[in-house]
C-alpha positions as CSV (number, residue, x, y, z in Angstrom):
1,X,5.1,-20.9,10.4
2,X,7.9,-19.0,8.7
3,X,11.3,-18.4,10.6
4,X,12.8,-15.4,11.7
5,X,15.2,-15.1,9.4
6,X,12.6,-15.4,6.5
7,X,10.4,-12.3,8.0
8,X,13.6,-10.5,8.2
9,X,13.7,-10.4,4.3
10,X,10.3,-8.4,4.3
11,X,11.1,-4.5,3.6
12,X,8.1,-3.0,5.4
13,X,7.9,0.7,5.5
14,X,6.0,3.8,5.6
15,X,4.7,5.3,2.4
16,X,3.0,8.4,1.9
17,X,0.4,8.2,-1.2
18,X,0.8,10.9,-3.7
19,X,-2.1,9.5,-6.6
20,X,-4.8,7.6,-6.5
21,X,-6.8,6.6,-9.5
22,X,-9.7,4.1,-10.5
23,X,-8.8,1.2,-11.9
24,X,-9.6,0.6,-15.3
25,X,-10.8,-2.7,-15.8
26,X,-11.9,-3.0,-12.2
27,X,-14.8,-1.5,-10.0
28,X,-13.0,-2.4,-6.7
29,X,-9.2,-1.6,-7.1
30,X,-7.8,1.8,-6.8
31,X,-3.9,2.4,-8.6
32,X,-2.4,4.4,-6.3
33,X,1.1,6.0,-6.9
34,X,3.3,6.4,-3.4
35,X,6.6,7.4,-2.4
36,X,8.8,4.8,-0.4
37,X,11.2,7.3,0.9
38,X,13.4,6.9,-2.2
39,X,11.2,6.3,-5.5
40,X,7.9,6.7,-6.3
41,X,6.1,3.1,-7.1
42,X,2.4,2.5,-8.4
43,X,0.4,-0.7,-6.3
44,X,-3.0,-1.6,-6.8
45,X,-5.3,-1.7,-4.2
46,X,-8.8,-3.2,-3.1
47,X,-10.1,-0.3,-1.2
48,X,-12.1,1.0,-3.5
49,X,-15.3,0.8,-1.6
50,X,-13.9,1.5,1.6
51,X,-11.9,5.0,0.9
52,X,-12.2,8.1,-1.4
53,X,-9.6,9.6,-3.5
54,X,-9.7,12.3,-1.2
55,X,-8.9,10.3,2.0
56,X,-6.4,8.6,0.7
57,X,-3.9,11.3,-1.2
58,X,-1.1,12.8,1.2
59,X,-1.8,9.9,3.9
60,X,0.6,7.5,5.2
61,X,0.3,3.7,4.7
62,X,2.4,0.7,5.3
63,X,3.7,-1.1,2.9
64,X,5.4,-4.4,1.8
65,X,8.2,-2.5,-0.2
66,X,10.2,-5.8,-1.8
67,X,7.2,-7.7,-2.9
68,X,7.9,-9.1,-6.6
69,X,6.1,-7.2,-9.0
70,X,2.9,-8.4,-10.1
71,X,0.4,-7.7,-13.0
72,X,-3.4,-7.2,-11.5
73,X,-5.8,-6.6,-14.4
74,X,-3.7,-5.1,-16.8
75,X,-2.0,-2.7,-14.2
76,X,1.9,-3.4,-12.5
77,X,1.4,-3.4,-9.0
78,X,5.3,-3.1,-7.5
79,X,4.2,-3.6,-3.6
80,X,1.4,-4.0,-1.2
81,X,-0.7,-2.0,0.9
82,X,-1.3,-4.2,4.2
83,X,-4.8,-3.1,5.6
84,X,-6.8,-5.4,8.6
85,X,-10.1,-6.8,7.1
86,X,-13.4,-5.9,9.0
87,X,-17.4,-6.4,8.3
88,X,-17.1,-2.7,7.2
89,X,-14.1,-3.5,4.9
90,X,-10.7,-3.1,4.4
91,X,-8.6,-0.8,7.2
92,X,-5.8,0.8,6.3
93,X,-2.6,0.4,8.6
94,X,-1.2,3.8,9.3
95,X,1.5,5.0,11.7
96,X,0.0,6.5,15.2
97,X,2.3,9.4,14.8
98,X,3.9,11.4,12.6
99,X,7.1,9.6,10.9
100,X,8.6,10.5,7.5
101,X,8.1,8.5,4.2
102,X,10.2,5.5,3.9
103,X,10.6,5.1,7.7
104,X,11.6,0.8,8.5
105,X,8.3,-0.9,10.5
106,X,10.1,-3.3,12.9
């Protein structure tokens, strides 16, 4: 269990993806560049098999927006996607409604 005031410190938000690209060195990640609301960041993502680069520009996503960088095969991933796994694969979390880019999940 964490405590409240830990879960507090997590900066999730809305993104809307604005690139996606294959993965160089990796037949299952996509590197998607998004925009927070403020900046555009680039994350790396295992949804390779479930989603298109089609589906997936000019959607909205949720993100973990403070996550410390990390290096996935060669590519900086500065955040991460948070999708619900299923037998079908990975699910993407989106907002039911329309909200704007950078909108606080609370």
């Amino acid at each position: 269990m964490i405590k409240f005031e830990d879960f507090k410190e997590i900066d999730i938000r809305v993104a809307e993806i604005l690139d996606v690209r294959d993965h160089p060195d990796a037949d299952r990640l996509y590197v998607l560049t998004i925009h927070n609301g403020e900046t555009e960041k680039q994350i790396v993502a295992g949804i390779r098999s479930a989603y298109s680069r089609d589906e997936l520009v000019g959607r909205k996503i949720i993100v973990i927006d403070n996550l410390e960088p990390a290096v996935i095969r060669g590519e900086t991933s500065d955040g991460m996607l948070l999708a619900a796994g299923s037998d079908n694969g990975p699910v993407l979390l989106t907002p039911e409604k329309e909200v704007p880019a950078g909108s606080k999940v609370r």
